[in-house]
N, C-alpha and C positions, 0 to 999 in steps of 0.2 A: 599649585601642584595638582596635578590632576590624578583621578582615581588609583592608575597602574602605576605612576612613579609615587605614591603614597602608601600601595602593596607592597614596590620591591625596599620602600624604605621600611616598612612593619614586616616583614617578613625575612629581610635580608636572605632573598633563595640567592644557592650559590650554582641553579642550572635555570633554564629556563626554556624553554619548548615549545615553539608557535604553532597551532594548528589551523584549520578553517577558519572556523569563526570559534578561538578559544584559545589559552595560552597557559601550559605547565609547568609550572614553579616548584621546586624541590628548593626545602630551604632545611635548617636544624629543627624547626618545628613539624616537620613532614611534606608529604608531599598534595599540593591541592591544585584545583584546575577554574583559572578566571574566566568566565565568559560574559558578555555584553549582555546588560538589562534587554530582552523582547518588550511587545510589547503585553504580555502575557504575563499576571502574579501568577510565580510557579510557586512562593510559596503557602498561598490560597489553594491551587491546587493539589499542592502535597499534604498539606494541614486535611485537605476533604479524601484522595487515598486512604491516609493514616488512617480516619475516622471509618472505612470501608475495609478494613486489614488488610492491604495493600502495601507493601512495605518496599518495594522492587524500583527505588528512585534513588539518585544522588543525594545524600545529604546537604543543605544550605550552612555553609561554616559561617560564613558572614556575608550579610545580605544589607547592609549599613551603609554603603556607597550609593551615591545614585547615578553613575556609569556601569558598574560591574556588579556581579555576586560571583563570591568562592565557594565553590563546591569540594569537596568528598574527592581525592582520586580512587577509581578505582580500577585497580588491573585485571585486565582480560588475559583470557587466555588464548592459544592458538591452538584452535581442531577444526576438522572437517567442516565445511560451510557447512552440508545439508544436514549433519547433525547441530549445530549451532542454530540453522533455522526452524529445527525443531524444537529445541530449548528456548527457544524466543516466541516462538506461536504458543505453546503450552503456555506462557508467564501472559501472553496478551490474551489469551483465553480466560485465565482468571483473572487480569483487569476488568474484562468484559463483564463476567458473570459478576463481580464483585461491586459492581456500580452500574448497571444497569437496572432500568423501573421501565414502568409504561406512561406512554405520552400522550396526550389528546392531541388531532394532530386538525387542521382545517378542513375542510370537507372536500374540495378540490387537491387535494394533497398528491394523494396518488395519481390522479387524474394528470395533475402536472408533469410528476417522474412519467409515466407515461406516454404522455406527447415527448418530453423531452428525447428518450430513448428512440421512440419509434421516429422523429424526424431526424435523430442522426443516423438512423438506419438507411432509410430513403437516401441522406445527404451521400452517403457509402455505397450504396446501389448506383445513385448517377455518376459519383468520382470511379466506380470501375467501370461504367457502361462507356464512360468517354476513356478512358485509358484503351480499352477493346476496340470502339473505333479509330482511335487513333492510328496504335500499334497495328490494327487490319489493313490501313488504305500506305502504310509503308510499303516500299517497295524488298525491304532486306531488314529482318529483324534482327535487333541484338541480341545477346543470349541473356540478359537480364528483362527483355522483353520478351522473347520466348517462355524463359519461365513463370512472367508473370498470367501469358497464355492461356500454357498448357496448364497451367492450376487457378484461372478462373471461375469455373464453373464448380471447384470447391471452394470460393469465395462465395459467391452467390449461395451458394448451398448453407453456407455458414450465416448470412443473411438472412436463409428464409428461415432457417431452425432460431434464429434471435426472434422473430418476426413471431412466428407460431407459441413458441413459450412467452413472449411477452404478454400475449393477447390472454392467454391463460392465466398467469400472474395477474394480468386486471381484474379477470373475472372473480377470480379468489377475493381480492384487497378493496376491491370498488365500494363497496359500505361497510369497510373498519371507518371506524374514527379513532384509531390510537395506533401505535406504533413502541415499538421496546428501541429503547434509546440505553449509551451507556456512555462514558469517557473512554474517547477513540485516542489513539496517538497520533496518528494522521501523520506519521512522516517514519515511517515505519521502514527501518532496512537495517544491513547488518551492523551496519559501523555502530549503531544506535541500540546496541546489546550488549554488554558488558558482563562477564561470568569468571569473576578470578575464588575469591575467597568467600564475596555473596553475588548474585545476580541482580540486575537493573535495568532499566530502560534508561535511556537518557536523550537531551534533545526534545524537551517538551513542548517546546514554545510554539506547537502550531497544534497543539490537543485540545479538543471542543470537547462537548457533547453532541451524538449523532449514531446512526445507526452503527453497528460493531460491522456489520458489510464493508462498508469502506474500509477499513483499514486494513481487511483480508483484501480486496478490490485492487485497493494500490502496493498493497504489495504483489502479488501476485503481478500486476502490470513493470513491475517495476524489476524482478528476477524470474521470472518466466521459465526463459529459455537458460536460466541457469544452476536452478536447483529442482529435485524430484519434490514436485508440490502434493504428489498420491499421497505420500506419510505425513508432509506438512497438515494438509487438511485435515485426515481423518484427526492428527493428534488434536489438532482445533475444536473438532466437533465431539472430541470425545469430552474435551474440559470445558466448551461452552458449546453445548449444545442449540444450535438455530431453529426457531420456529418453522415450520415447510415455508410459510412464504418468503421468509427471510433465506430462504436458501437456496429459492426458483431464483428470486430478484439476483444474491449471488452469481448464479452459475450464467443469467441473461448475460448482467456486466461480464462477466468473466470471457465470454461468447461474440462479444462484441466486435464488429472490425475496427483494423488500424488503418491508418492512415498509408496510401501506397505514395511512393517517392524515389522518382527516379533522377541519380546524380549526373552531374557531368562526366566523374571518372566511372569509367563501365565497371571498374574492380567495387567499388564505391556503391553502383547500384545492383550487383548481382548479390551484395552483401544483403542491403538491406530487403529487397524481393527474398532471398532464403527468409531473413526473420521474419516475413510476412506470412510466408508459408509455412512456416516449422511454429511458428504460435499459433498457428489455426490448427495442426494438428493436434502439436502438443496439447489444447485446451480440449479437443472434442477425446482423446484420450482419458483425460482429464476426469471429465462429464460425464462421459459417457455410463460408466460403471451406478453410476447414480439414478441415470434414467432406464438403465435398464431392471433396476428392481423394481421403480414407478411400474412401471409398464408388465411385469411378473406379478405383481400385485394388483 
């Protein structure tokens, strides 16, 4: 008998609810949610939460199998995304602040994030420098070609302002030898918030230790062009305040190009060239308000 026919026989749920990678079970003893052993002890890392007053995770009901662990259901509610993303950045702000220390890091450290950044810069510079000649020596451009055009040269623009604040960021960071580390979620989105009768995160199984940057980083890459990130942030930085350098580094990632991509279907590729261009606004938007006080001061 293996793990889930050993559930529905200890539990006898009389509904049951498949989802991604997880399955809901309502039975007379309530209702709980199965999902498959990571490879990740969450509950090692709950046990260290706990220990940091962090209390914002699924309960572990039974954790005794060695295919599955039963979790805690807990119901959500439904509101507004962008308020909902602000309820979830505030809660990841105080994971941040609530388990983060400082780290001795190697001496080439930065030096590494450095190179790394500025050759995918370069790598983004050549992939539009060839898309330009290409699109030029056509004899009839598409209007997904067109667009991507007429707004290269705020590509490039967005390139060299990555380029110039990185360079600055080095200078800052080049002889730290430490770095503020915290437990990141690293897989950070909506579905993965829960707010009924208490609040959670859930979905841990890709949570390290690592800078708190990433996981504003990926989220941010992740709903962009779908939610007002102005009030996301500021509530971020008001509950876990970032170091200046931790917030240059921020806004570089954040600045950073995408990848251009053009489809076969023209409907196909004038889509993705707008979100090329509406992310580069929307981020220098974004940003912008930040460097303008730098530069006032």
């Amino acid at each position: 008998m293996n793990s889930l026919e050993l559930i529905n026989e200890l539990y006898k749920p009389y509904k049951i609810t498949r989802l991604k990678s997880s399955t809901i079970i309502e039975s007379m003893d309530g209702k709980f949610v199965v999902k498959s052993k990571g490879k990740k002890d969450v509950k090692e890392l709950f046990k260290y939460l706990k220990s940091r007053e962090f209390h914002q995770y699924p309960g572990i009901v039974d954790d005794s199998r060695s295919e599955v662990d039963i979790y805690e259901y807990i119901e959500d509610t439904n509101y507004p995304q962008d308020q909902k993303a602000i309820d979830m950045i505030r809660l990841v702000g105080s994971l941040h602040s609530k388990t983060s220390y400082k780290k001795e890091v190697r001496e080439d450290k930065y030096k590494e994030i450095y190179d790394n950044l500025k050759g995918n810069l370069e790598y983004f510079k050549r992939r539009y420098n060839e898309e330009v000649a290409r699109i030029e020596e056509a004899i009839f451009m598409s209007p997904s070609e067109y667009l991507f055009i007429r707004n290269s040269s705020k590509l490039f623009n967005q390139i060299a302002f990555c380029e110039s604040k990185l360079d600055d960021w080095y200078e800052s960071v080049k002889d730290k030898r430490e770095t503020r580390v915290s437990v990141i979620h690293n897989k950070l989105a909506l579905d993965h918030y829960l707010k009924g009768s208490r609040e959670a995160l859930i979905s841990w199984d890709e949570s390290t230790v690592d800078s708190p940057v990433l996981d504003i980083y990926n989220f941010y890459k992740k709903e962009a062009l779908h939610l007002e990130f102005g009030s996301i942030l500021r509530e971020y930085f008001k509950t876990s305040p970032m170091e200046e350098e931790e917030k240059q580094l921020l806004f570089i990632l954040l600045c950073m190009p995408n990848e251009v991509t053009f489809k076969e279907n023209e409907f196909d590729s004038c889509n993705e060239i707008s979100s090329l261009i509406d992310y580069v606004y929307k981020t220098e938007w974004l940003v912008r308000p930040y460097y303008s006080i730098e530069d006032e001061e």
